[in-house]
C-alpha positions as CSV (number, residue, x, y, z in Angstrom):
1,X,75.5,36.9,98.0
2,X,73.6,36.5,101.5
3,X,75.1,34.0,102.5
4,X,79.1,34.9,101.7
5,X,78.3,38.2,103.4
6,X,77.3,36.6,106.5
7,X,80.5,34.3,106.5
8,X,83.0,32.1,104.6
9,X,81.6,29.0,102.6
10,X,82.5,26.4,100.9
11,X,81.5,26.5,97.1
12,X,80.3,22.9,97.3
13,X,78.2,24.0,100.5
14,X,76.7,26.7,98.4
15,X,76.1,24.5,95.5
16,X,74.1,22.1,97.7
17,X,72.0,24.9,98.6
18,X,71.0,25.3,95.5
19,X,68.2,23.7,92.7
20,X,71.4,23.9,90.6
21,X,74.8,21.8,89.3
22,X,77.8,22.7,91.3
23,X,79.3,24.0,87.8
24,X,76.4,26.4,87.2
25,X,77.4,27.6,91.1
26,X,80.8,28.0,90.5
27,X,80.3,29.7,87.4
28,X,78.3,32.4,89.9
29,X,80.9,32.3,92.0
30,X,83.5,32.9,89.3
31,X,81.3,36.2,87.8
32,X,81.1,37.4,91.4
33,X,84.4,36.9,92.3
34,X,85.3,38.8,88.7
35,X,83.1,41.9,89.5
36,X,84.8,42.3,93.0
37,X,81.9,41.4,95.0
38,X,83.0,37.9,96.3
39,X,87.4,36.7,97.2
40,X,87.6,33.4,96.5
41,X,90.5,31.3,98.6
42,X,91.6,27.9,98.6
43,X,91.8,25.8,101.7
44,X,93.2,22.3,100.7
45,X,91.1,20.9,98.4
46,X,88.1,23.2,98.7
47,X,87.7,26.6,97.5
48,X,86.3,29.0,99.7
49,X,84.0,32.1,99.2
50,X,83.6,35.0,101.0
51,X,81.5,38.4,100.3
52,X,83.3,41.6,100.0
53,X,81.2,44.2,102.2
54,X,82.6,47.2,101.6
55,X,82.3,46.4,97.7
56,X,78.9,45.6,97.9
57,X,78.3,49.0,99.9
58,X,79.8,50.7,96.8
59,X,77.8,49.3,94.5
60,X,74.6,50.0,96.3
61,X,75.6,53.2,96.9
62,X,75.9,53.7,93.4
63,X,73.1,52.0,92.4
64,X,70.6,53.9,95.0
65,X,72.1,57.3,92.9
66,X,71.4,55.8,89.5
67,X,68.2,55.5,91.0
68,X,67.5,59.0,92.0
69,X,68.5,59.9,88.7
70,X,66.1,57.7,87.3
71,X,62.9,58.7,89.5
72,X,63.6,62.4,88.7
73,X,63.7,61.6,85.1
74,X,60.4,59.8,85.2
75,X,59.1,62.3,87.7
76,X,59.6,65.0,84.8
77,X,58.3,62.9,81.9
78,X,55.2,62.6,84.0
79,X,54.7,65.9,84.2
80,X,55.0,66.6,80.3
81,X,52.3,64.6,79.9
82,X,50.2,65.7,82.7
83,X,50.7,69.5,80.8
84,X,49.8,67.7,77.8
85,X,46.6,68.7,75.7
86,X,44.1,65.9,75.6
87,X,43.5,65.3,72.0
88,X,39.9,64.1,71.0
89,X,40.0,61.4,68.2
């Protein structure tokens, strides 16, 4: 995802990047793409990919509420059992 977000590459580029085949990258690519997070366009006989920033905001946006949600709930379990009786075995 970095490196779509920081500008257009080729999905062969990225698959050289990477301790991976060029399918298992495009099948990354293709989930990505899927979800909103990545456009995909073709240029000749390549296919390019580019990160969509404003999507990505959203979804940590969302993702750093889920988290607050989260914390609070854990927050308030730890205080159940910190009000818990200790029970002696």
């Amino acid at each position: 995802m970095r490196r779509v977000l920081a500008g257009e590459h080729s999905v062969s580029a990225l698959a050289a990047k990477y301790d991976m085949s060029f399918a298992a990258v495009q099948k990354h690519v293709a989930v990505l793409q899927k979800s909103g997070l990545l456009v995909k366009r073709r240029s000749g006989r390549e296919q390019l990919a580019t990160g969509d920033v404003e999507a990505v905001r959203a979804v940590s946006s969302m993702l750093a509420e889920l988290e607050q949600v989260w914390r609070g709930r854990i927050a308030r379990i730890d205080e159940l059992i910190a009000t818990q009786p200790q029970r002696k075995e």
